[in-house]
C-alpha positions as CSV (number, residue, x, y, z in Angstrom):
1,X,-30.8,-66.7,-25.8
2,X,-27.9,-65.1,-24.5
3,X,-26.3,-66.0,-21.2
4,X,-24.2,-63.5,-18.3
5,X,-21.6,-63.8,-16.9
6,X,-22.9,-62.8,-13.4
7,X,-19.7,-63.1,-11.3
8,X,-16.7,-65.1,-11.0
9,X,-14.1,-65.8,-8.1
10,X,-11.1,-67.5,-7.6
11,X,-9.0,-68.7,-4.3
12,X,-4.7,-68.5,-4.4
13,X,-3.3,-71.0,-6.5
14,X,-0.5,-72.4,-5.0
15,X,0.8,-75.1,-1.9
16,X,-2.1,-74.2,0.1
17,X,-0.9,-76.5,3.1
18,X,-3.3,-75.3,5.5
19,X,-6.3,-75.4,3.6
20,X,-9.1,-78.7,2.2
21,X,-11.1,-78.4,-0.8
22,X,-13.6,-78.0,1.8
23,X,-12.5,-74.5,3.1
24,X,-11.1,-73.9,-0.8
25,X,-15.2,-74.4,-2.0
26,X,-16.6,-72.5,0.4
27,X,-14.7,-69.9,-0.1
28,X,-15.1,-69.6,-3.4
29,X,-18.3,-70.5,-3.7
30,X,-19.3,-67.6,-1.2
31,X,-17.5,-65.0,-3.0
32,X,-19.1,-66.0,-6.2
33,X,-22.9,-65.7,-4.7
34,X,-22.1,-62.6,-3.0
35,X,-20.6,-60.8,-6.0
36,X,-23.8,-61.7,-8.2
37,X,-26.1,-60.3,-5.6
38,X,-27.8,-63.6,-5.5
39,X,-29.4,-66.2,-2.7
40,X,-27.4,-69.1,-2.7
41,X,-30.4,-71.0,-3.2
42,X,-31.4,-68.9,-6.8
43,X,-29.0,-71.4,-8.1
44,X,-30.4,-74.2,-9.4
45,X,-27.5,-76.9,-10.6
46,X,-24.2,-77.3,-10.1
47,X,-21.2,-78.5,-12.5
48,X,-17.7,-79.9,-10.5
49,X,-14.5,-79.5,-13.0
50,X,-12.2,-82.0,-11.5
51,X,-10.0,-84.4,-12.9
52,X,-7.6,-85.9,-9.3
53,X,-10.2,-86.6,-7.0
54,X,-10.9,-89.9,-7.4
55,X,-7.4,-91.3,-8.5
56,X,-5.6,-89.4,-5.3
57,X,-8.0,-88.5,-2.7
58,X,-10.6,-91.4,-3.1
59,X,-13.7,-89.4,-3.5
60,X,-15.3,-90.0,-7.1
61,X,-18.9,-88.4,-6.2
62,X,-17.3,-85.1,-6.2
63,X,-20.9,-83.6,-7.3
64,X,-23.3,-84.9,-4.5
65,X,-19.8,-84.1,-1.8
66,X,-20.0,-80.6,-2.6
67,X,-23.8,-80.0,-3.2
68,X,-23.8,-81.1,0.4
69,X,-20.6,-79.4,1.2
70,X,-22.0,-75.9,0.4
71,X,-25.2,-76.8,1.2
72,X,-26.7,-76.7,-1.9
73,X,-30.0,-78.9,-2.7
74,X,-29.6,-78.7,-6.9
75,X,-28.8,-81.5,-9.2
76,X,-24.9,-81.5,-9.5
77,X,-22.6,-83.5,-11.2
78,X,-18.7,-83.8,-11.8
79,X,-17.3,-83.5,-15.5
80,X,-14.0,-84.9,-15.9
81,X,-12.2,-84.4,-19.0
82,X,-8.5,-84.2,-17.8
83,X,-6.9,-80.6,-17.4
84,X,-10.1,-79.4,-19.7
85,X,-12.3,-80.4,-16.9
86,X,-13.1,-77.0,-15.6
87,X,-13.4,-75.6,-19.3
88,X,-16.0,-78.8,-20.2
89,X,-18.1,-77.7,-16.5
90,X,-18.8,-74.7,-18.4
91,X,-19.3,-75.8,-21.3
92,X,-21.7,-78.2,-20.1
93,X,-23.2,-75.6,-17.9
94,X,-23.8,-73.5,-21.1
95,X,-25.5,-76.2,-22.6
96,X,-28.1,-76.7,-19.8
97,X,-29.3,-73.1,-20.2
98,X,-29.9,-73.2,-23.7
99,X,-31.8,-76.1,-23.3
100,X,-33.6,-74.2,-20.9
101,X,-34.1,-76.4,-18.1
102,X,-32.2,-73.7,-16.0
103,X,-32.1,-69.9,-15.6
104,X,-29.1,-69.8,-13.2
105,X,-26.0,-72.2,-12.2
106,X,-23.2,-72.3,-10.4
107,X,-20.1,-73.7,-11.4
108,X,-17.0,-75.3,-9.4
109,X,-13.3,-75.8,-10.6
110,X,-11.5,-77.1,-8.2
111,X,-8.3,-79.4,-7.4
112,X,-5.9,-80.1,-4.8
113,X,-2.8,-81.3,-5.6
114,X,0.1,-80.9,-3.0
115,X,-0.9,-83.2,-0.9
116,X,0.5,-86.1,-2.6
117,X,4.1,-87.0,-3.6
118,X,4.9,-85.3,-6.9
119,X,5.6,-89.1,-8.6
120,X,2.2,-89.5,-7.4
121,X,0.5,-86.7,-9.0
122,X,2.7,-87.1,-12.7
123,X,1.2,-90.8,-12.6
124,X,-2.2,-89.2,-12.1
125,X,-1.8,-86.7,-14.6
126,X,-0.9,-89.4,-17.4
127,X,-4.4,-90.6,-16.6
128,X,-4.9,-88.2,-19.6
129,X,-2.5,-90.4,-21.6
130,X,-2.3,-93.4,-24.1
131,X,-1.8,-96.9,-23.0
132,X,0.9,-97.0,-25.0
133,X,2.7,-93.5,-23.8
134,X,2.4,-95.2,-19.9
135,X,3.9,-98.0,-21.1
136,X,6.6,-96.5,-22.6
137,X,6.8,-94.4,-19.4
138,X,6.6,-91.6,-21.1
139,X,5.3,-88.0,-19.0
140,X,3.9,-84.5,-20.3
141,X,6.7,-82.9,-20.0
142,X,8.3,-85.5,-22.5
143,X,5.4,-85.3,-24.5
144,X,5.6,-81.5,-25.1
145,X,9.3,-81.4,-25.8
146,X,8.7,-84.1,-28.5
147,X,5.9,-81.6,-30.0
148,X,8.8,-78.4,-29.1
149,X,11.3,-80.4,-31.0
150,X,9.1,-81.0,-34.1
151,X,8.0,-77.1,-33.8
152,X,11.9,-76.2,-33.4
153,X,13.1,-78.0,-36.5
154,X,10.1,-77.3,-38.9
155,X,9.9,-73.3,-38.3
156,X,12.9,-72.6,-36.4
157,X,11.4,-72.1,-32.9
158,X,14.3,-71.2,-30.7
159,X,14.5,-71.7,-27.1
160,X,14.7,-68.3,-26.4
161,X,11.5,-67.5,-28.1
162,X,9.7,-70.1,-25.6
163,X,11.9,-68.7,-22.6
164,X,9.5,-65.4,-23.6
165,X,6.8,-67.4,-22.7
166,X,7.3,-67.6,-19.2
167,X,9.3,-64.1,-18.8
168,X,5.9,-62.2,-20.3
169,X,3.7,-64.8,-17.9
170,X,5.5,-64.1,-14.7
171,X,5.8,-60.7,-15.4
172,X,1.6,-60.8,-15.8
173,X,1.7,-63.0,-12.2
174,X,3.5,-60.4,-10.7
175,X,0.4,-58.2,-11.2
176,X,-2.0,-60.6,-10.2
177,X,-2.7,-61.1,-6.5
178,X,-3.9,-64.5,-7.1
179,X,-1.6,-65.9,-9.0
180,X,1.0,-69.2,-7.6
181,X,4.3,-67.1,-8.6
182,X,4.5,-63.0,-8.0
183,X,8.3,-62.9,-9.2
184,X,10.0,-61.7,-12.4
185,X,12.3,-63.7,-14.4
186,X,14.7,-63.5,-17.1
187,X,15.1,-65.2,-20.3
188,X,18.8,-66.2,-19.0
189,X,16.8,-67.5,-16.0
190,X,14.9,-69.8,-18.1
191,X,18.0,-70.9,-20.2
192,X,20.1,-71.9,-16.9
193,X,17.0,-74.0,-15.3
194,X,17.1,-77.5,-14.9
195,X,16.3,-79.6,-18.0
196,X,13.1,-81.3,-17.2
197,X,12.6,-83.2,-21.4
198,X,14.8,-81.6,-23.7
199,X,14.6,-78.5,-25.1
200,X,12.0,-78.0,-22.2
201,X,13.4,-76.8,-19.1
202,X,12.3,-76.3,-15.1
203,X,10.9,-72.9,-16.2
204,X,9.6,-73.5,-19.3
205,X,6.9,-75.8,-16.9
206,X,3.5,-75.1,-15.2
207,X,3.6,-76.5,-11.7
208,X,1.7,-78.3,-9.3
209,X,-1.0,-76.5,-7.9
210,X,-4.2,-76.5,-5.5
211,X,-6.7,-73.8,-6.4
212,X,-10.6,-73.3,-6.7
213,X,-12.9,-70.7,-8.5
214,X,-16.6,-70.5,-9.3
215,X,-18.3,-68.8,-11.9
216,X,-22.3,-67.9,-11.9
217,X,-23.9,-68.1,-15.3
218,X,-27.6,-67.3,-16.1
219,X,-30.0,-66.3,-18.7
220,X,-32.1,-64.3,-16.6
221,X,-30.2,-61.3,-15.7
222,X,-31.2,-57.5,-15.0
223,X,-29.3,-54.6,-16.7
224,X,-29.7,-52.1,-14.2
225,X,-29.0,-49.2,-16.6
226,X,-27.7,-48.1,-19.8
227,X,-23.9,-47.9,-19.1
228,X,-24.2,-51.7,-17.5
229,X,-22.9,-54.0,-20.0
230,X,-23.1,-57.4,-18.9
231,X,-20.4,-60.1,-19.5
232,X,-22.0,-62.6,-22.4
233,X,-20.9,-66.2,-23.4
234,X,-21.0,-66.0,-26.8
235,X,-19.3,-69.0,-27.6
236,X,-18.9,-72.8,-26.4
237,X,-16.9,-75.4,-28.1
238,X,-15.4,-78.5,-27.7
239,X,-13.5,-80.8,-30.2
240,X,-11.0,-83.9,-30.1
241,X,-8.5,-85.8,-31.5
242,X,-6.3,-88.8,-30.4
243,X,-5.2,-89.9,-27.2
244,X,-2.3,-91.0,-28.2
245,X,0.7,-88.4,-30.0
246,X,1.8,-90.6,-32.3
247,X,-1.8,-91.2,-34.0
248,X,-2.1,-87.3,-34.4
249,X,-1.6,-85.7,-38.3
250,X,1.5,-83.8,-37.0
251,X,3.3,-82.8,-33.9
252,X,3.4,-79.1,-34.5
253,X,-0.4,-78.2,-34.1
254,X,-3.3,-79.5,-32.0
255,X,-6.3,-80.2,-34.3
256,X,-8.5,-79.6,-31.2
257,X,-7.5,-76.5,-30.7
258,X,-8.1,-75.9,-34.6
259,X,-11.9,-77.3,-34.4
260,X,-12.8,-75.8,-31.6
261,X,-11.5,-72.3,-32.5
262,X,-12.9,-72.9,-35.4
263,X,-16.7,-73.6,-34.4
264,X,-16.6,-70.9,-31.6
265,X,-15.6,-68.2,-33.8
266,X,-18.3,-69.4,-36.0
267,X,-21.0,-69.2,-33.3
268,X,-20.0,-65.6,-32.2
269,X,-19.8,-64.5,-35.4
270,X,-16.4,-63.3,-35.1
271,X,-12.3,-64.1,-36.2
272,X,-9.3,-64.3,-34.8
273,X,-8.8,-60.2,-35.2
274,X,-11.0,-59.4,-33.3
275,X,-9.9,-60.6,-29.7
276,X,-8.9,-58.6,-27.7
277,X,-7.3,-60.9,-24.9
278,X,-6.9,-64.3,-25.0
279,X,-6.1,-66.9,-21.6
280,X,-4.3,-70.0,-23.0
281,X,-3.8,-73.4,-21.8
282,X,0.3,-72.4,-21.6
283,X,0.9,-75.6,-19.5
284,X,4.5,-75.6,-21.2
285,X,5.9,-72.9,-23.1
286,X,5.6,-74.1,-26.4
287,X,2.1,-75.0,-26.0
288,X,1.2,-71.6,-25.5
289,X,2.7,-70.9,-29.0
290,X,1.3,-73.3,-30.6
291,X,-2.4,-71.9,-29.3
292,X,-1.8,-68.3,-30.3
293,X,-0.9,-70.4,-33.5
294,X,-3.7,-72.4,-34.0
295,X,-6.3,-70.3,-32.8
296,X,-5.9,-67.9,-35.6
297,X,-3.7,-64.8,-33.9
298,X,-0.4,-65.5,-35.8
299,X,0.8,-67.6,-38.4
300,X,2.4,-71.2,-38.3
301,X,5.7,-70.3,-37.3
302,X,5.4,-66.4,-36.4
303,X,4.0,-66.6,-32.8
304,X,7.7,-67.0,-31.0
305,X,9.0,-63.8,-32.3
306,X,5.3,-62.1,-31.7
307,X,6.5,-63.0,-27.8
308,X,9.6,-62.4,-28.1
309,X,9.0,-58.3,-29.4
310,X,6.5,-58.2,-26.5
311,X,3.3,-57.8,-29.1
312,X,1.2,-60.0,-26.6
313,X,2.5,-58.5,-23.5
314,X,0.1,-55.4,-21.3
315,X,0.5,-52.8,-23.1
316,X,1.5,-54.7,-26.7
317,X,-0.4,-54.4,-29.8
318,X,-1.9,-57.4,-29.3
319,X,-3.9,-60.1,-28.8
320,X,-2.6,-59.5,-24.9
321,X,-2.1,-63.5,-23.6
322,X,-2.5,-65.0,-20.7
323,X,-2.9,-61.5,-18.7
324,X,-3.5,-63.3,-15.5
325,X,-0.3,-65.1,-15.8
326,X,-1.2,-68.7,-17.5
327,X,-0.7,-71.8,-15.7
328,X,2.9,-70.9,-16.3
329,X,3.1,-68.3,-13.6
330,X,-0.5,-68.1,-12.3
331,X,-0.9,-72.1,-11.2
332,X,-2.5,-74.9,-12.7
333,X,-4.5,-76.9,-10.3
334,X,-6.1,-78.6,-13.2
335,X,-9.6,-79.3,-12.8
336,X,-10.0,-75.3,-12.3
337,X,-7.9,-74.0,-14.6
338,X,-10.6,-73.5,-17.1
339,X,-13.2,-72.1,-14.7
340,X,-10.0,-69.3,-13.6
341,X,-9.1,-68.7,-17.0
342,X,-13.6,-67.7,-17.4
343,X,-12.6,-65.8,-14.5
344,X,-9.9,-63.8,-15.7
345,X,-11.6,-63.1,-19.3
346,X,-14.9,-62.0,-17.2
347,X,-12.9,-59.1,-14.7
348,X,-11.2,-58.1,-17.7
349,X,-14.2,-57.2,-20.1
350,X,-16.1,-56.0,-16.5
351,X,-13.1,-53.5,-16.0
352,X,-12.3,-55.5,-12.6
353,X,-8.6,-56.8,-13.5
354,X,-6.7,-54.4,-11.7
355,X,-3.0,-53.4,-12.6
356,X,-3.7,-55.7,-15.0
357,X,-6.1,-54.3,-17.0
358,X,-5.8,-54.2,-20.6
359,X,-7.5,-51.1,-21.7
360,X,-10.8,-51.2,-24.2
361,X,-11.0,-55.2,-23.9
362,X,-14.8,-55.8,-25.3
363,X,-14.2,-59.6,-26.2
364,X,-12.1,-62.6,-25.3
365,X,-11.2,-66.3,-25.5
366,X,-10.9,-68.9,-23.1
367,X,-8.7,-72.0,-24.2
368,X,-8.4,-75.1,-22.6
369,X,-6.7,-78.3,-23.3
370,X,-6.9,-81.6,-21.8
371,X,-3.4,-83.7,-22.0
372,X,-1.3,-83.8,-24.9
373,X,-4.4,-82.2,-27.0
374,X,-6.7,-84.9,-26.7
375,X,-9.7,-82.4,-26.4
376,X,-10.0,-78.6,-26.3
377,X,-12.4,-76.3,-25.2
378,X,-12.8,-72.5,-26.6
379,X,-14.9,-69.8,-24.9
380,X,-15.5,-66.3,-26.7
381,X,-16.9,-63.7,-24.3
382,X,-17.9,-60.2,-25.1
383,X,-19.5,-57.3,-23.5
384,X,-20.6,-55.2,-26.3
């Protein structure tokens, strides 16, 4: 069975002061409907990535709130799974049309963050933690840094290379109208920021975000004529490994990522050479080097000086990363960061990215990551 891509929109990410995840779902939502040339009521579930709602706004029956919301009268439900919750919507909206029990759904990432005090959102985030890391009152930003230092002193990661991380990702931003931050930076920029959990610094962080986007999936699609070529999941995976860091093998990979790459390449039939464009779960700098690592593009070791010669900027040789801008640049409001990064993977194979458009894409990957690497999700989509 092979299921389309039928559309896919997203809102801003960024402090959207004036706006609720009301307004933020119906936007969405709309956009989404009226870009697959559907009737809103052709849709027949829908899946809510979210991971906040409940711990800061109160509201745990996020699925039934915005069936009603948008008016839709489908079964609906809410996966959580951390900042993976949008990337497990879809994979669990995958699942449901291979079973068969629906042709079409709609699916809903959405979060809204900046509403809260940002000591109340980093305790909410390390939902996604160990007992023992809150106890120890430890963050993700200290988390990552332990994993950057262990990278740093076992390959010789510098802090330049992961300064090229967010240069190359802000540079992307800049083309993207969507994206939280539309402004160029320099690697000195990075180095003179504020040190947030050493060697990771202001700039070498994803912020906080609100943001939506909605992607339409369905296994019963119309090609209307030869030179359409429909978008095609052709992969959906999901692994895990500890909660905790300090239970993991090493600190210089995430086995999740590993697994999962693994089984989606698997399913598609396909490696790591041949993607052509690749969104990352960059929600610190050196995570996004330790993706492009363990998802196959670059050895153990090799992917900060890949950045750092520009080979996975537009217009590099290759794999072109986080094209959109990542979370780094882009925005991570995280229960819909992996329905965006869908999104971004779906207008570039569809031609629809824009100055932004990385010529000749036919397939790409979708990687997201919940906490410290706790579970990862990997989408390959292809239009040939």
């Amino acid at each position: 069975m092979q299921i389309a891509v039928l559309s896919g929109a997203t809102t801003k990410f960024g402090e959207l002061w004036e706006q609720s995840p009301r307004s933020l779902a119906q936007e969405v939502v709309s956009q989404a409907i009226e870009q697959a040339g559907i009737e809103k009521k052709e849709t027949q579930a829908l899946f809510v990535g979210n991971m906040l709602a409940g711990i800061l706004g109160g509201q745990e029956n996020i699925g039934a709130f915005f069936a009603d919301e948008l008016g839709l009268e489908v079964p609906a439900v809410r996966i959580e799974g951390a900042c993976a919750s949008g990337g497990l919507a879809v994979h669990q909206a995958v699942l449901s049309l291979l079973t068969g029990k629906y042709q079409t759904v709609l699916i809903l990432g959405i979060e809204k963050m900046t509403d809260y005090k940002p000591e109340e959102v980093a305790q909410a985030l390390m939902a996604a933690g160990s007992d023992e890391e809150r106890k120890a009152g430890l963050t993700f930003p200290g988390l990552y840094a332990l994993m950057a230092q262990a990278h740093m002193e076992k390959y010789g990661t510098t802090e330049e290379e992961m300064a090229a991380v967010a240069v190359k990702n802000h540079f992307h931003a800049c083309l993207n109208e969507k994206a939280q931050f539309k402004k160029e930076i320099t690697i000195d920029d990075v180095l003179k920021s504020a040190k947030v959990a050493d060697p990771l610094k202001l700039l070498d962080c994803s912020p906080i975000s609100d943001g939506a986007t909605a992607i339409i999936l369905s296994s019963k699609f119309k090609v209307q004529s030869s030179r359409d070529k429909p978008v095609f999941i052709a992969a959906s995976a999901v692994a895990t490994d500890t909660l905790a860091l300090a239970d993991r093998e090493d600190l210089i990979s995430l086995k999740a990522t590993k697994k999962a790459a693994r089984k989606a390449y698997q399913m598609a039939g396909l490696g790591p050479e041949d993607i052509d464009l690749a969104e990352v779960h960059d929600c610190f700098t050196i995570a996004e080097i330790m993706a492009m690592e363990d998802l196959g593009f670059f050895e153990k070791g090799k992917a900060g000086q890949a950045i750092l010669k520009g080979e996975t900027k537009i217009g590099g040789k290759g794999p072109i990363i986080n094209s959109s801008g990542g979370l780094k640049a882009g925005g991570h409001p995280v229960g819909a960061t992996g329905v965006k990064q869908i999104v971004e993977v779906f207008n570039q194979l569809s031609g629809q990215a824009g100055k932004r458009q990385v010529k000749g894409a036919k397939i790409g990957l979708a990687h997201n990551v919940a906490g410290s690497g706790a579970l990862a999700v990997v989408h390959i989509l292809s239009n040939l």
